[in-house]
N, C-alpha and C positions, 0 to 999 in steps of 0.2 A: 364553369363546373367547380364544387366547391373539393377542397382537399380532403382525404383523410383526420378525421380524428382519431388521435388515441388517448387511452385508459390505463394509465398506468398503475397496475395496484402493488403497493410498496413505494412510493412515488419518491420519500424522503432520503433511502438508503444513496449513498454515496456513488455507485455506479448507475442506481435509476433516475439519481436526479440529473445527474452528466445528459444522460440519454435525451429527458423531457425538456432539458434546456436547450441541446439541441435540437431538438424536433422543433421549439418555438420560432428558433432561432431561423432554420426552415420555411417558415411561415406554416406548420401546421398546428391546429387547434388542440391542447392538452388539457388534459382532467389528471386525477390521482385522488391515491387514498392512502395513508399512513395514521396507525394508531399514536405515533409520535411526532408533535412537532418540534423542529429546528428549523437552523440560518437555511438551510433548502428547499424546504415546504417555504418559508419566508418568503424566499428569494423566489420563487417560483411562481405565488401569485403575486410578488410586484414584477413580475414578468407576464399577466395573464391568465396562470394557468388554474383552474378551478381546483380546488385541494379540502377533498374530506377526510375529519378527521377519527372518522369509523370504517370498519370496513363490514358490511352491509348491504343484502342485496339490494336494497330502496336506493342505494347508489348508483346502482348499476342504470334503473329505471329513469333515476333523473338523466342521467347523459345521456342517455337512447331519447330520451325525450326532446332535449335541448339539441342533443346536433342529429335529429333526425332526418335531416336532408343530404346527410353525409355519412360513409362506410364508416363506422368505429370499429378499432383494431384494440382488443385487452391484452395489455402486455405484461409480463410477471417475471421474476426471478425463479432463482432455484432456490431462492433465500423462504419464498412463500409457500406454506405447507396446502396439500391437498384437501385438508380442512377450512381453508379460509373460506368465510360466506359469498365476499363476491365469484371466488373462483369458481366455488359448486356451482352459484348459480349461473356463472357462464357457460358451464359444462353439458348444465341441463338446459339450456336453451340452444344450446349447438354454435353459441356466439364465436368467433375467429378468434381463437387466443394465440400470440406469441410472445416467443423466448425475448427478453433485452439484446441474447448474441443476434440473432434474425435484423435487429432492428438497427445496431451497430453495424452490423454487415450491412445493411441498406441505404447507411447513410456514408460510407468508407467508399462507397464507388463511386461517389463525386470527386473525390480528392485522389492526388497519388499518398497512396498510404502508406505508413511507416508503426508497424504493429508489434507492441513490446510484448513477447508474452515469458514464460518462467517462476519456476519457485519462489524465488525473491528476486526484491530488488526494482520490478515492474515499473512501482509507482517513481521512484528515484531515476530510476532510466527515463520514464516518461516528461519528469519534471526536465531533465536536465537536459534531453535532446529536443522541446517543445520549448524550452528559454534560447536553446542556441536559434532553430531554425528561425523562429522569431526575432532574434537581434539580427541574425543574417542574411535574414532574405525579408520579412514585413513581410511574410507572405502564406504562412501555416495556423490550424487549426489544431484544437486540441481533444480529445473527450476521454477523462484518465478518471482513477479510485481514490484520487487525492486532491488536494486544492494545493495547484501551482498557483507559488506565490507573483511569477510575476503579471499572471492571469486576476488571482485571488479568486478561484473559482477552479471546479473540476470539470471545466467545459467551455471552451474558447471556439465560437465558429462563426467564422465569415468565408466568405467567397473567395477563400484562398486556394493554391497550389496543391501543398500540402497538409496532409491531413493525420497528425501522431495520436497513436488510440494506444488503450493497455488494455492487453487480450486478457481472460480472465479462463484457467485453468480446471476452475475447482470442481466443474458440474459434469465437463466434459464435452463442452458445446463448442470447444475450439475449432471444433473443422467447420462452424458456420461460417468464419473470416476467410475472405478474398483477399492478399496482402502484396504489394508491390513491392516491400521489403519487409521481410520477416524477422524479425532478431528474438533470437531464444537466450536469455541471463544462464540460465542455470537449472540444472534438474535435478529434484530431491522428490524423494516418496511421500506424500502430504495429501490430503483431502481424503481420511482413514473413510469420509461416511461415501465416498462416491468409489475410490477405485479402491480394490484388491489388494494390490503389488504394483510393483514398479515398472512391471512390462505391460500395466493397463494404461499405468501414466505414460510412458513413451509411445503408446499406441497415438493416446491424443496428438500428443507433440510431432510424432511425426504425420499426421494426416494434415497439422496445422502447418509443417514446413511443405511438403506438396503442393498446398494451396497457394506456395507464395513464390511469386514472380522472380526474386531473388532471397535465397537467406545469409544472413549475418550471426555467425553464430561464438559463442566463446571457448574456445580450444583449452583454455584452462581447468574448463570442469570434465571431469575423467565420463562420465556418464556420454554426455556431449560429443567427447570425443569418439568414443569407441561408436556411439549408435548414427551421428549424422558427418553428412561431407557436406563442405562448401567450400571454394575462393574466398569465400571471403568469411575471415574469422578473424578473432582481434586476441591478445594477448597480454597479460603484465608480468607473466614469467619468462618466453623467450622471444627475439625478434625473427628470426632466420624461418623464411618459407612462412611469414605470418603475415596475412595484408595490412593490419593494422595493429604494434603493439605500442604503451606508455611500460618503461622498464622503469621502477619507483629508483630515485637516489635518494630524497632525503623526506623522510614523512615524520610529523609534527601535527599537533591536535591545531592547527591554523592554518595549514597550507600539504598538497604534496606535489614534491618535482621532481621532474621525471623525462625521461630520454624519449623523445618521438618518435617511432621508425614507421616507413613504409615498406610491403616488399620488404622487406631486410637493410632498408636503407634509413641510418641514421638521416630524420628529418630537422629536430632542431630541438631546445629544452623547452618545456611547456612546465608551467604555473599553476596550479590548480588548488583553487579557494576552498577547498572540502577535504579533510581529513579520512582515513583509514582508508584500507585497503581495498573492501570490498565494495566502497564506493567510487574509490579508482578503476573499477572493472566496469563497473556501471556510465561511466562519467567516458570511460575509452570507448563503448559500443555507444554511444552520443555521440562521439567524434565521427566515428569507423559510419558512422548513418551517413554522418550531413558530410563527410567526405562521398559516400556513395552515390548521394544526389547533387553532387557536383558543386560542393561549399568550398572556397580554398580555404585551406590550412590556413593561412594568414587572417583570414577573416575568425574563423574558429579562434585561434590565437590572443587576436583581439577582444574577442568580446567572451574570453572562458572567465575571465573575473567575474563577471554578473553571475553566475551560477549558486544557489539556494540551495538548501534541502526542501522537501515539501515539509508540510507538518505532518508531527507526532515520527518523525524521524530524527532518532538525538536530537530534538528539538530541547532547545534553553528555554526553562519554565521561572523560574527564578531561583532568587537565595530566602531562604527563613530561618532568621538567627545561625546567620555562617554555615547552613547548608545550605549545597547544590542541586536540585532538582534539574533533571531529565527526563524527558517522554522518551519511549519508543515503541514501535506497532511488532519490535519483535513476537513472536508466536509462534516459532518451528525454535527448536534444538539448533541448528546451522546459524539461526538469527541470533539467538542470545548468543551463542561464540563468537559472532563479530560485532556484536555491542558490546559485549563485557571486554574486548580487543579495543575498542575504540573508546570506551569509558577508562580503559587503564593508560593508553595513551595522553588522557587530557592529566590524568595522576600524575605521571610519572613525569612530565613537562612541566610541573610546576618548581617553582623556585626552592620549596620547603625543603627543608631538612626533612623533618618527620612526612612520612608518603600520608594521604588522606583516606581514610578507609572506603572501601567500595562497598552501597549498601545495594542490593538487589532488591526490590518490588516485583512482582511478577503471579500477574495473574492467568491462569490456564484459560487456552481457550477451546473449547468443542473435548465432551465425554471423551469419544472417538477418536481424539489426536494425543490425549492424554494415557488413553490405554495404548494405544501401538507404540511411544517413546516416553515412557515414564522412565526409565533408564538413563536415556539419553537427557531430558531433561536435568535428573537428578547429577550428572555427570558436569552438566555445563554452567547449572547454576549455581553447584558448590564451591565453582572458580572465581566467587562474588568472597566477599571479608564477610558479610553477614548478607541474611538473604531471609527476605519475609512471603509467604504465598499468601495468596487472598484464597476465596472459593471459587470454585471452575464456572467461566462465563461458557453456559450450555451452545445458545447461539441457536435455543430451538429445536437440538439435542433431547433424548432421552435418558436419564442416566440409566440403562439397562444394567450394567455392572458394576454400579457401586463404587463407582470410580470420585475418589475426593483429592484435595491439595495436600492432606495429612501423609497421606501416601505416599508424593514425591519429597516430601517434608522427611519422613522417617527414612528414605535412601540416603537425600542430603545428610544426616544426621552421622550417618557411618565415617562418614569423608569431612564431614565442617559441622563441628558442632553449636555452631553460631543460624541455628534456625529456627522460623518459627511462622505457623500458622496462626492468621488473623484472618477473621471473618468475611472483613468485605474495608470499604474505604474509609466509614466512619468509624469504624475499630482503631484504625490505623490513625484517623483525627484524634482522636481521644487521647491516643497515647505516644505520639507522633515523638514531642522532646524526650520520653522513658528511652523509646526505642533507636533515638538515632543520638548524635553527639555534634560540636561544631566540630566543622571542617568536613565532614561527610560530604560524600560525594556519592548521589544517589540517583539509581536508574530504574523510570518504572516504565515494566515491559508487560504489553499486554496488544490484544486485538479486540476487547470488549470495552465495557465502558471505565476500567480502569483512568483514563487519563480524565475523568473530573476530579481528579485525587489534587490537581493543584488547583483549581478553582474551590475547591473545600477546605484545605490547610488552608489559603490564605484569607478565604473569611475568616476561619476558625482564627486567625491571627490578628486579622484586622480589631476581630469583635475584643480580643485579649488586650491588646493596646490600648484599647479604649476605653477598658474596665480597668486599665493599670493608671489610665491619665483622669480617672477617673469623673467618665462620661456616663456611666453606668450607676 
């Protein structure tokens, strides 16, 4: 009897290609369609999997035709709008469509599951407890929104144990996961196009902690606090009545260390290769997991040195003429306060006399997240030495309100008058040395397609060198 096919439409996006890799991996038969190719549509048909690069009902017809001996199942995001042509035409044929969560949750009840879900932080949690479980045990799978590095992929699956996934909050499809361990990062009011208010967002969260077998949650965050209970919660502010806290001693843009406790019981100092703080919360609910599923501390211990960030998290891009380039996928107000925390951190540890100024890049992401904390933005990003906005990456968005970057530009302006709206990336090519200076130390924060900003400077540089060596 032959298996299931699926039809992934959006096949390229970061969570759907996780999904169709695993499905392969599986051994089930994939198709896909994205308007855009990348390393994933790539990587996906030197895995197999059939990949069109329109989306178009004669698509549809071709894979009804090719695996007609087999169920096809059309899978979609919340990412795909109700206009796309495959969709309609599934709709009107009465074809079986499901969610990605549906299909995540189908594949998490092979494994014992270890499910990241929260505000921020997810994909960093994911990395960090998917590299321990795997130095610790050779025995877990992965399917996360980011490409762990020690995977190099956002989707690691064999026939292991365990199985660490990052739950995705934004649509509201969290209570489709069945979780044998639940860990909730943190809750903040975010995704302005799906919920209301904050008590729509806690609705999810808590229908997603129900669902799961045990939860791990973080006492630190006041939200957390007040709305959920558990045994088991972790800590970096106190240890007393906490199953799992890291109490920071000494943090450094290189390393942070930190007091171990169990229960209340001082356990031992632990070393941890990853700076800032709120990555130390991220990096403790890693521990607080693979202690739950029966990891010892001494193993942990051992192998927390191996520990990365994923990319486009404070990731090092390079230097261009004595400046510092930084990625980051900040895109909430809470994210840019603990990058620009952690970008002043790498400052302020340097040898210099004179400190290095902090330049801000920061592209908005979604109409709707910029009108509910244009405030808050403007508040967090005027705590940059200088601070440039690009235009609002929509994300498929309407601008209904006339919502632009000039606007968070002109609040910043009250507070830091070192601001300025540039159009998009090659604006910013153009004028790249006017606008910044050596020794800068520069962070560009965004959730859209901002980060080809350093694959453009350093053509743009490469091509200048060459016309300076005169190649040109």
């Amino acid at each position: 009897m032959n298996r299931d096919h699926f039809h992934l439409i959006g096949i390229g996006g970061i969570g759907m290609s996780a999904i169709a890799k695993a499905l392969i991996k599986k051994g089930y038969s994939v198709s896909g369609s994205d308007l855009v190719k990348n390393q994933e549509t790539q990587k996906l048909k030197e895995l197999g999997a059939i990949i069109f690069d329109s989306q178009i009902k004669n698509n549809i017809d071709v894979v009804l035709s090719k695996f007609q001996n087999q169920k096809v199942n059309f899978v979609v995001s919340s990412a795909i709008k109700n206009a796309n042509e495959e969709l309609l035409y599934c709709k009107k044929r009465n074809f079986l469509i499901k969610h990605r969560s549906e299909i995540l949750a189908m594949i998490m009840k092979s494994y014992i599951s270890l499910s990241i879900a929260g505000s921020h932080g997810k994909t960093s949690t994911s990395t960090f407890l998917s590299t321990l479980l795997e130095l610790c045990t050779h025995n877990s799978s992965s399917i996360t929104g980011g490409i762990i590095p020690i995977y190099e992929s956002n989707a690691h699956i064999e026939n292991t144990k365990f199985l660490v996934t990052e739950i995705d909050e934004s649509d509201g499809t969290i209570h489709n996961y069945i979780s044998n361990i639940g860990i909730i990062n943190n809750i903040d009011f975010d995704h302005c196009d799906h919920f209301k208010n904050i008590n729509e967002v806690l609705y999810s969260f808590k229908k997603f902690a129900s669902n799961s077998e045990k939860l791990l949650i973080n006492y630190d965050c006041k939200i957390i606090r007040k709305n959920f209970s558990s045994s088991n919660q972790w800590s970096n502010e106190k240890s007393n009545n906490i199953a799992y806290s890291i109490i920071p001693d000494d943090v450094n843009k290189h390393n942070t260390i930190g007091k171990y406790y169990e229960n209340g019981k001082f356990i031992d100092m632990i070393n941890i290769p990853i700076p800032g703080l709120h990555n130390l919360s991220n990096i403790t609910a890693a521990i607080a997991a693979s202690r739950m599923v029966g990891i010892s501390f001494e193993k942990i211990k051992k192998n927390i040195k191996s520990l990365t960030l994923p990319k486009k998290r404070f990731e090092f891009r390079g230097k261009l003429n004595q400046r510092i380039i930084y990625d980051d996928y900040a895109h909430h107000p809470n994210e840019i306060k603990a990058t620009i925390n952690l970008a002043r951190l790498f400052i302020r540890d340097k040898n210099n006399k004179k400190e290095s100024r902090l330049v801000a890049i920061f592209q908005p992401h979604r109409f709707s997240r910029v009108k509910q904390f244009i405030n808050e933005f403007a508040e967090e990003l005027s705590k940059a030495d200088v601070i440039y906005l690009t235009s609002i990456f929509g994300a498929g968005e309407t601008n209904i309100d006339n919502i632009n970057s000039e606007q968070i530009a002109n609040l910043i302006y009250k507070s830091n008058k070192n601001v300025k709206y540039l159009k998009n990336n090659y604006e910013i090519k153009e004028k790249f040395f006017e606008l910044t200076q050596k020794d800068d130390f520069i962070i560009n924060m965004g959730a859209g397609d901002c980060h080809n900003l350093w694959s453009i400077l350093s053509k743009k540089n490469t091509l200048d060198n060459e016309k300076i060596n005169g190649k040109f």
